[in-house]
ZALUM-94173 format. One record per residue (C-alpha): residue in three letters; chain; x negated, y, z negated. Coordinates in Angstrom, 1 decimal. Example, Ala and Ser with C-alpha at 12.3 -4.5 7.8 and 13.67 -1.06 7.14 Angstrom:
BEGIN
Ala,A,-12.3,-4.5,-7.8 .
Ser,A,-13.7,-1.1,-7.1 .
% end
This chain:
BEGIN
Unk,A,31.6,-82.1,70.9 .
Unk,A,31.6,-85.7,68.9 .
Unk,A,30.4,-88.6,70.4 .
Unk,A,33.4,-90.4,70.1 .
Unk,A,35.6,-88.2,71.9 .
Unk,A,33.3,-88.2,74.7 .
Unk,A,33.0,-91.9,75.0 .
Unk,A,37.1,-92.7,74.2 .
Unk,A,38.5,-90.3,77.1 .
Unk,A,38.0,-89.1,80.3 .
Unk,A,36.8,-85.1,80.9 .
Unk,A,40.1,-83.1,81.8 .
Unk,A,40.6,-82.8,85.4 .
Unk,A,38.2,-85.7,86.5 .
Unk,A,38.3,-87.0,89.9 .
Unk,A,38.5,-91.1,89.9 .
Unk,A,37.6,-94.1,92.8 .
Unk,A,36.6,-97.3,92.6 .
Unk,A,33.0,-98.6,93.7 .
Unk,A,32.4,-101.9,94.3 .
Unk,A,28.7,-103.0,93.8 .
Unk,A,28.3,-106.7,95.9 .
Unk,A,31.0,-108.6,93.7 .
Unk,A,31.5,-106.5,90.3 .
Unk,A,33.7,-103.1,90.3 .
Unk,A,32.3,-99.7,88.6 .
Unk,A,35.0,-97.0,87.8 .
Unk,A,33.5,-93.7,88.2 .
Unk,A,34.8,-90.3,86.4 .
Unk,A,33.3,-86.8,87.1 .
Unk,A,35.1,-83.1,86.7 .
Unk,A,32.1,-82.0,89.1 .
Unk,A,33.4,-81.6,92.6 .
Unk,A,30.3,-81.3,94.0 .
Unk,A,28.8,-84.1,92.0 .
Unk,A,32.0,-86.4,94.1 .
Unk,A,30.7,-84.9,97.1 .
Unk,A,27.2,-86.1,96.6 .
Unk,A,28.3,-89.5,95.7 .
Unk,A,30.1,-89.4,99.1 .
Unk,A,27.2,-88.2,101.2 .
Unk,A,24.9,-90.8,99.7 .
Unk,A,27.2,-93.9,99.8 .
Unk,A,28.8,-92.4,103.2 .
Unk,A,28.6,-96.1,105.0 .
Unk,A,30.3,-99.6,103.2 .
Unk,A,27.1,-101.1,102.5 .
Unk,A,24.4,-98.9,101.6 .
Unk,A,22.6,-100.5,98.4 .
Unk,A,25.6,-103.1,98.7 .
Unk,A,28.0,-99.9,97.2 .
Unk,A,31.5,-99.3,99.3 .
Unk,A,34.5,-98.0,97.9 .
Unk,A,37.4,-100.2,96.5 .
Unk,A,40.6,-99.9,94.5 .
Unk,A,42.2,-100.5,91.1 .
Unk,A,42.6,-104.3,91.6 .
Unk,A,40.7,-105.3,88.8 .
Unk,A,39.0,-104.4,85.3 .
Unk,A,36.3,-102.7,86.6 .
Unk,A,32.8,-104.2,84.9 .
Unk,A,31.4,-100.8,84.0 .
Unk,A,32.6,-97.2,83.9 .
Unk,A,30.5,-94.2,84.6 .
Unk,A,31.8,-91.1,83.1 .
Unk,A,29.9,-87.8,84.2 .
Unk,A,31.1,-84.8,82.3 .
Unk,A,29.6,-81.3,83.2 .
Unk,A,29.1,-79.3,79.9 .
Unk,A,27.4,-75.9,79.5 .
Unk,A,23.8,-76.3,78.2 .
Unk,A,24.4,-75.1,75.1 .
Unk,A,27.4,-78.0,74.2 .
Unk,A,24.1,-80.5,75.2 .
Unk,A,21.7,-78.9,73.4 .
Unk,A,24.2,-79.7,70.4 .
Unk,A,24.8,-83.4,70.8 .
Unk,A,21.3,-83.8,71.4 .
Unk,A,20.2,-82.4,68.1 .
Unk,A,23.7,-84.1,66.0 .
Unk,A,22.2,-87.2,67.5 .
Unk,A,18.9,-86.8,66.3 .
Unk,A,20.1,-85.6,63.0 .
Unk,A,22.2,-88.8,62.3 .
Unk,A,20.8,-91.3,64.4 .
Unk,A,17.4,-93.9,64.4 .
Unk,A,15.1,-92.3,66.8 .
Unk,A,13.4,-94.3,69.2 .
Unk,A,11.5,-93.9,73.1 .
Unk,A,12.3,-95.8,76.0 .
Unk,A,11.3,-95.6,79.7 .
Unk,A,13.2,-93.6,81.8 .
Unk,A,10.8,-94.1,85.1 .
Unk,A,7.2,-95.8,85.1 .
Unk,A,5.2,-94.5,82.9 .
Unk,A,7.7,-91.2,81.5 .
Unk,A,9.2,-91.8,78.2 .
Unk,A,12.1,-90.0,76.8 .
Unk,A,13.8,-89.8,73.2 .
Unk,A,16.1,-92.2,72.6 .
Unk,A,18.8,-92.1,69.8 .
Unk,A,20.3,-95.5,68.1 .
Unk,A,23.6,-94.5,66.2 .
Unk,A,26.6,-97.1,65.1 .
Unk,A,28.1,-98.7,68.6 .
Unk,A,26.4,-96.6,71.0 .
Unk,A,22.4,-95.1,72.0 .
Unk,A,22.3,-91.8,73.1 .
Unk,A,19.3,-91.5,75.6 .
Unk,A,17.1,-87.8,76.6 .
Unk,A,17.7,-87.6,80.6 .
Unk,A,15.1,-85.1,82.1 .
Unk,A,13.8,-85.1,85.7 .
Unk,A,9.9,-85.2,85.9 .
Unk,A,10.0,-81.6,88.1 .
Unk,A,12.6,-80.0,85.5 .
Unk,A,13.0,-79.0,82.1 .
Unk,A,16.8,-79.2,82.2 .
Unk,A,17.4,-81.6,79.5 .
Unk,A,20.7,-83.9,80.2 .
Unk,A,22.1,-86.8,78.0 .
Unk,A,23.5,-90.8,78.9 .
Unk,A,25.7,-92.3,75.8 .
Unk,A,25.9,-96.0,76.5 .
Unk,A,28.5,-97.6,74.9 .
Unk,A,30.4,-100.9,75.8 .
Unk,A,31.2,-101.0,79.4 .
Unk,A,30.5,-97.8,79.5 .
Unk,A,27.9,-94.9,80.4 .
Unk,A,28.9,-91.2,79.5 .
Unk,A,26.8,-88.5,81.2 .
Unk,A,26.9,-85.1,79.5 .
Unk,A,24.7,-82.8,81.5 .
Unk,A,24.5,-79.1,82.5 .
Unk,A,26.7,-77.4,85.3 .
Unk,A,23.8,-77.0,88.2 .
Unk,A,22.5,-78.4,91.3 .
Unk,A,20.0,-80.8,89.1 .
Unk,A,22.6,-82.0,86.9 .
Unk,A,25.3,-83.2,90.0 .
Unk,A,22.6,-85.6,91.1 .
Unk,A,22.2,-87.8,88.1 .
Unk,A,25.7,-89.7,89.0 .
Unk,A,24.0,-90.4,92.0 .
Unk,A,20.8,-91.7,90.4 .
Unk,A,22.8,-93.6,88.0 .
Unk,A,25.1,-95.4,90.2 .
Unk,A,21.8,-96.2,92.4 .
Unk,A,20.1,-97.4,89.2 .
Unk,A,22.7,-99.8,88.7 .
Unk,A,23.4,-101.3,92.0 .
Unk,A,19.3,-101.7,92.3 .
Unk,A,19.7,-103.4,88.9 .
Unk,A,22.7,-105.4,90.0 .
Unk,A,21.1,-106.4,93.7 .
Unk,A,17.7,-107.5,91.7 .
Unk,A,19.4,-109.5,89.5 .
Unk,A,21.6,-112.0,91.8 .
Unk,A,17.9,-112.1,93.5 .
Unk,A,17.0,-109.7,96.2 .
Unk,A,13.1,-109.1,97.3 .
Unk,A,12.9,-106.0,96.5 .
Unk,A,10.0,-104.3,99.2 .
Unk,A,8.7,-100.6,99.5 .
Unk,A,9.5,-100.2,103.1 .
Unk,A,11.4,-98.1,105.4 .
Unk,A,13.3,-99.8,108.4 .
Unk,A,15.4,-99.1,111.1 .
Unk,A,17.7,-100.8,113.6 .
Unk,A,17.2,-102.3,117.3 .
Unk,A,19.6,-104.4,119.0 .
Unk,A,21.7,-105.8,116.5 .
Unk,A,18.2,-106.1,114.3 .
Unk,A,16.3,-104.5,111.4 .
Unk,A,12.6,-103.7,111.4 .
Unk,A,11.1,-103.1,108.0 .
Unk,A,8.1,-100.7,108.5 .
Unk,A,5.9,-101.3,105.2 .
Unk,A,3.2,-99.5,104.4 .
Unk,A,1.7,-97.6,101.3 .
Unk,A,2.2,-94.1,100.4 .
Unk,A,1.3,-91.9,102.8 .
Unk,A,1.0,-94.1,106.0 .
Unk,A,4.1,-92.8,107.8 .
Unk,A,7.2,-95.0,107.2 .
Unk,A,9.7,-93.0,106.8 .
Unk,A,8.5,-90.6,110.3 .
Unk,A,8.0,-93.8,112.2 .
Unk,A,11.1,-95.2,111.2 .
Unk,A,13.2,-92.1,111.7 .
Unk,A,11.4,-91.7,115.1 .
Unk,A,12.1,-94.8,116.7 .
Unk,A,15.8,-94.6,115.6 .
Unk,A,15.6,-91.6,117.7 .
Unk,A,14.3,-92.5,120.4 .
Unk,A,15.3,-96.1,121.1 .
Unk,A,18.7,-97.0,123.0 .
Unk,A,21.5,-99.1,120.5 .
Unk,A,19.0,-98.5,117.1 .
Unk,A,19.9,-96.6,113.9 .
Unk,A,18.0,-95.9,110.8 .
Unk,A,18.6,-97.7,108.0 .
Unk,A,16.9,-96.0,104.7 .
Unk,A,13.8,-94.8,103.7 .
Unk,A,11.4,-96.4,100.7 .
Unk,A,13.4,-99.5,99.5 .
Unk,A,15.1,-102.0,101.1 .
Unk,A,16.4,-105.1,99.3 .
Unk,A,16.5,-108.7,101.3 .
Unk,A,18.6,-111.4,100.5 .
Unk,A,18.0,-115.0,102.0 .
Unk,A,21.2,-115.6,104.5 .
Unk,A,20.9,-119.3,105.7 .
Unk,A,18.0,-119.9,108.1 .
Unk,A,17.0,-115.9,107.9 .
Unk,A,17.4,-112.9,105.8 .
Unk,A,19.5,-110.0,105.4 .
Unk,A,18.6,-106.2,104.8 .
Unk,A,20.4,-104.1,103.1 .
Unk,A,19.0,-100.1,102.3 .
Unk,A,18.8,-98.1,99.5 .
Unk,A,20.0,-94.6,100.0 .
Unk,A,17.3,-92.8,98.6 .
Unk,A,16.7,-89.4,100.3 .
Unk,A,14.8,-88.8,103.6 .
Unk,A,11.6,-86.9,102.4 .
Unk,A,10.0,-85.5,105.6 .
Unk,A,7.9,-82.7,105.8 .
Unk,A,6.8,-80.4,108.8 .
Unk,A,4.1,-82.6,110.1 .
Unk,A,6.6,-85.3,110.3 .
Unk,A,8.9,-83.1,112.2 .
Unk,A,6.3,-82.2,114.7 .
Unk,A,5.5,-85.8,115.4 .
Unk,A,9.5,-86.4,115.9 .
Unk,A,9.7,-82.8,118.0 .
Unk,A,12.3,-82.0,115.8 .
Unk,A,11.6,-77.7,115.8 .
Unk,A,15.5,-76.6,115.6 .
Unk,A,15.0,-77.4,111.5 .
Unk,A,15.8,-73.5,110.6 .
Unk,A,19.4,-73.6,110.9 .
Unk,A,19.8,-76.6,109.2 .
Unk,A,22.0,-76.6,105.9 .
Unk,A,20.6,-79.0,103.5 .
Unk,A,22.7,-79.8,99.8 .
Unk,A,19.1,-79.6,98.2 .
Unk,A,18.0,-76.8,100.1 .
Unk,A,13.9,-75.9,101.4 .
Unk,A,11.2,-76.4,99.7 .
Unk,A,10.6,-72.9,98.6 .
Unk,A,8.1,-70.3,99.6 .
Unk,A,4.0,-71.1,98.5 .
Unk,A,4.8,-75.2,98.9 .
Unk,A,2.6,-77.1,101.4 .
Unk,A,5.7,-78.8,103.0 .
Unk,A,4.4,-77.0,106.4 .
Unk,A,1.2,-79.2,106.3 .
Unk,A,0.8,-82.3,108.0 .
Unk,A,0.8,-84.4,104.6 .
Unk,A,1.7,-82.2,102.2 .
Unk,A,3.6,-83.6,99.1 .
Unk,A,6.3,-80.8,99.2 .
Unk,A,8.9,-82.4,101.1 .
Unk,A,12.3,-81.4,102.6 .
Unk,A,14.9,-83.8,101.2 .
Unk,A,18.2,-85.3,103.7 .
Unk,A,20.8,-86.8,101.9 .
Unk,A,22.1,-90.3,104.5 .
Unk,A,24.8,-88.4,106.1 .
Unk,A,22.5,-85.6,106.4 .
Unk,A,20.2,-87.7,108.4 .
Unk,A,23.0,-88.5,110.8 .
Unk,A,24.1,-84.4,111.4 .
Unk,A,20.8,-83.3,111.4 .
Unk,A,18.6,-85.8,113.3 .
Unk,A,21.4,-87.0,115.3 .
Unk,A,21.0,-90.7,114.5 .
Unk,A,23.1,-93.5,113.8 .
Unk,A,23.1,-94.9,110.1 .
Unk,A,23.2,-98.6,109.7 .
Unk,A,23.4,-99.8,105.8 .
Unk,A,22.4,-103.8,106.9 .
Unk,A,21.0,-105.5,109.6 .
Unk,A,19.7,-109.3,109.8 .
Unk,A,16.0,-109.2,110.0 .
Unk,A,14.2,-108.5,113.1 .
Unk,A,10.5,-107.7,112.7 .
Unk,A,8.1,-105.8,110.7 .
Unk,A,6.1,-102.6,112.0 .
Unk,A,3.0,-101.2,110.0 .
Unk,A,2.5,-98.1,110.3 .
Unk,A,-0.2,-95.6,110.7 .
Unk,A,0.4,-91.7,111.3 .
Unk,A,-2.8,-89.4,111.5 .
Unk,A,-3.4,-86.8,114.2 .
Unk,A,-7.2,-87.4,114.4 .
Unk,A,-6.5,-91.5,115.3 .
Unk,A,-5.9,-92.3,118.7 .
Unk,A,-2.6,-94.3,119.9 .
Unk,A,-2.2,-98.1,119.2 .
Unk,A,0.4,-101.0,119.2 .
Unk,A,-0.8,-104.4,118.5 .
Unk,A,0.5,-107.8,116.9 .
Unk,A,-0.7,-107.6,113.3 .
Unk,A,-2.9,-110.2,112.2 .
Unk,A,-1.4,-112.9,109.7 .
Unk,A,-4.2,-111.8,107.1 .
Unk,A,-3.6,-108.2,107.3 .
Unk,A,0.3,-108.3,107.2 .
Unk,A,-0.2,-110.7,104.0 .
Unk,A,-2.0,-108.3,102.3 .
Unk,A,0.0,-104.8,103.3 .
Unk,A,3.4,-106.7,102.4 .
Unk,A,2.3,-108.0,99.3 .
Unk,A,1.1,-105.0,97.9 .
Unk,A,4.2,-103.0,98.6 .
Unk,A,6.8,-106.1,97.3 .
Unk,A,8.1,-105.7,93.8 .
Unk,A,7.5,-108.1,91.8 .
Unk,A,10.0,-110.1,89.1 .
Unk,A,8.0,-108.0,86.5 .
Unk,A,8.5,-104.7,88.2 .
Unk,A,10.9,-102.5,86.2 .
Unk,A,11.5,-100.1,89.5 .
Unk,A,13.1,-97.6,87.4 .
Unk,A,11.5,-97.9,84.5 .
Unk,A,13.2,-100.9,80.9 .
Unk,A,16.3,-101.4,81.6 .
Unk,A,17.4,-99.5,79.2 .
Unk,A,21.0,-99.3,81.0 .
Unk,A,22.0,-102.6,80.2 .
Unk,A,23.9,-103.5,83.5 .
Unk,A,26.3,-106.2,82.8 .
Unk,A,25.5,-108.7,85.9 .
Unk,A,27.9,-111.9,87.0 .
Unk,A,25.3,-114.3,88.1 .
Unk,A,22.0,-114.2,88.3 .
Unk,A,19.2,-115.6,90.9 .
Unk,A,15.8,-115.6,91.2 .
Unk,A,14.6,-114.0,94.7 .
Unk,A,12.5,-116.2,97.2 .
Unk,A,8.9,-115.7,96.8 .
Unk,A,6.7,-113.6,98.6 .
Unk,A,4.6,-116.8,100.4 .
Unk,A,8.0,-117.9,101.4 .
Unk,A,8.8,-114.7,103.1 .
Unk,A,5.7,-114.4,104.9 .
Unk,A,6.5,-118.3,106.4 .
Unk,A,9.5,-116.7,107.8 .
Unk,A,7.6,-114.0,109.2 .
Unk,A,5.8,-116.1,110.9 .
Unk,A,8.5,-116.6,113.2 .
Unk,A,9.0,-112.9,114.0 .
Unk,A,7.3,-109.7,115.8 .
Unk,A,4.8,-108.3,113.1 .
Unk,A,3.3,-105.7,114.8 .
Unk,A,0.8,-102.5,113.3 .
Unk,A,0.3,-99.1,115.1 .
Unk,A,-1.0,-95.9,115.2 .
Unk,A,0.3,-92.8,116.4 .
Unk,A,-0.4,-88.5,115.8 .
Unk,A,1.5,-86.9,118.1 .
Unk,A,5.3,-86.9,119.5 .
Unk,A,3.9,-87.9,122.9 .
Unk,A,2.5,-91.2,120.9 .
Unk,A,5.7,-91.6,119.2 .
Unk,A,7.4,-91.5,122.9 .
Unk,A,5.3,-94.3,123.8 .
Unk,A,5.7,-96.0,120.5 .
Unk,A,9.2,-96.3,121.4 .
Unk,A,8.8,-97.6,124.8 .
Unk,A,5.8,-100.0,124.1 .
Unk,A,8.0,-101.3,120.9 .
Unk,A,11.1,-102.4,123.3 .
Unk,A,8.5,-104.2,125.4 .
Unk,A,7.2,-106.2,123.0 .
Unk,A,9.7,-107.2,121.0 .
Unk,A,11.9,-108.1,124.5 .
Unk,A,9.1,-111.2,125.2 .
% end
């Protein structure tokens, strides 16, 4: 298995479609069906991270090739590549470095998921990124991660604020809910698109803004639900059992059944939707901003948030121009234009104009109220 033939043709029996990503078009290749499927679950609305599908009008800007091997045929490319080419690191995520491999016209980069030791490979090439990875439930998802990676890459570049946030959507209107790890955006957000009438959920950890006239827009970043039982319970979601999720339970002797535990049961976006019987919205003008606070032993609250407070919550959970998100960009994404995004002191002036509100809730009977409290005060 040379390099070259897997760069210069497409795997036998590949399924095609056409992405595009804001105003540039990606071609993507896989012979996995389920790999396909995944890509369809996570993009399942026009809009989510900007990504919808398209057609062959155009050149596309970049093709991604994803080519299920058997381990062995991996394990050999990896070590012809490190025979004959200059070896190198580079930063796959923050802070994890992988092997790297520099030959003649292309780099052939070490893919391995911090929680595995499947080992998988990315040969980058002009206008081109070849995945060669194993046949197995880890290796379907890197299309999805790569395609992600690039359309974060993309989105950054033409100048989105980029925040850690969850949000959901109320009349017409999204509601970032920022907080740090562990505060409860994703339950509250998830909750409230339960429970209130005409709202949705939009995503879960990332949201990308981009200034729209007098306002902004919000656009989310598919990146898996992770809720665990505790977050459940404060939903009242107990009918969980019979679900049947693509990445399956955490398995037996996790804590996912604690309150907080850091086992977590993963829902794909149109998982979401079938499971938790909520609408998905992939972009929304901004509405508000909720911070959030969920811990059993605090008693209920809903308040405005004070200038000061939401300053310093919202800063420390925006990414910053020097952020590398995913670690160098060691992809390469061609881009068409480039912008810087608006800074974070302008975004708070606008905020200034909207609900900002901070609350606290432990139990479903909080969340209820949550939901009813919310309407209220962002009705005045």
């Amino acid at each position: 298995m040379l390099v070259s033939d897997l760069v210069s043709r497409d795997p036998d029996g590949a399924a095609t479609r056409f992405l595009r990503v804001r105003d540039q078009t990606l071609r993507i290749v896989t012979n996995s069906p389920e790999a396909d499927g995944l890509v369809s679950e996570t993009f399942s609305l026009p809009g989510m991270l900007g990504v919808g599908e398209s057609g062959p009008e155009r050149e596309p800007d970049l093709v991604i090739a994803d080519v299920a091997q058997d381990p062995s045929d991996v394990a050999e490319l990896l070590q012809r590549s490190a025979e004959t080419a200059v070896h190198g690191v580079y930063e796959l995520t923050r802070h994890y470095r992988q092997p790297r491999f520099d030959g003649e016209g292309h780099t052939v980069f070490v893919l391995r998921d911090q929680n595995s030791d499947e080992v998988a490979a990315l040969i980058r090439t002009e206008g081109r990124m070849t995945l060669v990875r194993p046949r197995s439930g880890l290796g379907d998802r890197w299309l999805t991660r790569i395609i992600r990676d690039v359309a974060t890459r993309i989105a950054k570049a033409e100048g989105s604020l980029v925040l850690h946030s969850s949000a959901f959507a109320h009349d017409d209107g999204a509601y970032l809910v920022i907080g740090d790890s562990g505060a409860g955006k994703s339950t509250t957000a998830i909750a409230l698109a339960r429970l209130l009438p005409s709202a949705g959920w939009m995503g879960n950890d990332r949201m990308h803004l981009d200034q729209r006239g007098p306002g902004y827009q919000v656009t989310a970043c598919p990146l898996p639900l992770a809720v665990n039982k505790g977050s459940l319970d404060v939903m009242g979601v107990t009918d969980f059992g019979s679900w049947n999720v693509r990445a399956g339970f955490p398995p037996a002797g996790s804590d996912w059944d604690r309150f907080q535990g850091e086992d977590k049961l993963k829902l794909s976006t149109r998982e979401v939707g079938r499971h938790l019987g909520v609408r998905v919205v992939p972009n929304a003008p901004l509405a508000g901003v909720l911070l959030p606070r969920v811990d059993r032993e605090a008693g209920y609250s809903l308040a405005p948030a004070s200038a000061a407070h939401a300053a310093e919550v919202i800063t420390r959970n925006c990414f910053s121009l020097d952020d590398n998100l995913y670690g160098e960009d060691w992809l390469e994404v061609p881009v068409r234009r480039r912008a810087a995004p608006p800074s974070v002191g302008v975004f708070l002036e606008h905020l200034a104009k909207l609900p900002v509100l901070r609350c606290s809730v432990g139990s479903a009977a909080d969340v209820a109220r949550l939901a009813a409290d919310f309407e209220d005060r962002v009705r005045r």
